[in-house]
N, C-alpha and C positions, 0 to 999 in steps of 0.2 A: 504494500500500500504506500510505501513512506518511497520507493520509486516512483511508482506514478503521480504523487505529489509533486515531487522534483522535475518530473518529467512535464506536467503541465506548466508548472513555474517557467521551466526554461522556454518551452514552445511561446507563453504569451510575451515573457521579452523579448525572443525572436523577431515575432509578429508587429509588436509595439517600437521596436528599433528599426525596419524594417520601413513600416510607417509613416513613423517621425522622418527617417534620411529622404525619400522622396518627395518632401515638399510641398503635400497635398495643402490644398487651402481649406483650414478647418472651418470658414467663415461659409455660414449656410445661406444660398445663391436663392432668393426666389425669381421665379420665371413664369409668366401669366402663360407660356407658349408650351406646357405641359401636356400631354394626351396620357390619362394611366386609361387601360384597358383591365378589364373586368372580368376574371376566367370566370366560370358557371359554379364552381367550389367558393370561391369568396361571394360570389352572392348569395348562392343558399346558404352559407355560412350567415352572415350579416340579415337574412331575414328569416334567422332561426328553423332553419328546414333540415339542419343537420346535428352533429354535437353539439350541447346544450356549453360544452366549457369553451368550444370553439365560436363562439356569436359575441361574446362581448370582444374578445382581441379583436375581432374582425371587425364591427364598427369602428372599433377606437382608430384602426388604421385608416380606417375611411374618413374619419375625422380628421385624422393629421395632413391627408391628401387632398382634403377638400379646402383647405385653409380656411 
């Protein structure tokens, strides 16, 4: 166990170093020029036609998208 600890330790500094070096711009861009597309799983999801624990994550994302 006390492996795989270390092991995930090390993959997120990896990941997190890896990150930071290219430059990315962490400042979040909004764009009115957006299209999100709507598979048939996130809608029955969002109007409760599927798992009952998967319908609120899936609003909540719809909210975040819809600004």
């Amino acid at each position: 166990m006390e492996l795989f600890s270390i092991r995930i330790r090390r993959t997120f500094q990896l990941v997190s170093t890896s990150f930071l070096e290219t430059g990315v711009d962490l400042e979040s861009k909004i764009d009115d020029n957006i299209i999100y597309y709507l598979d048939t799983q996130i809608v029955l999801e969002a109007l409760d036609l599927q798992k009952a624990e998967d319908t609120l994550p899936t609003q909540e994302l719809l909210k975040l998208i819809s600004f």
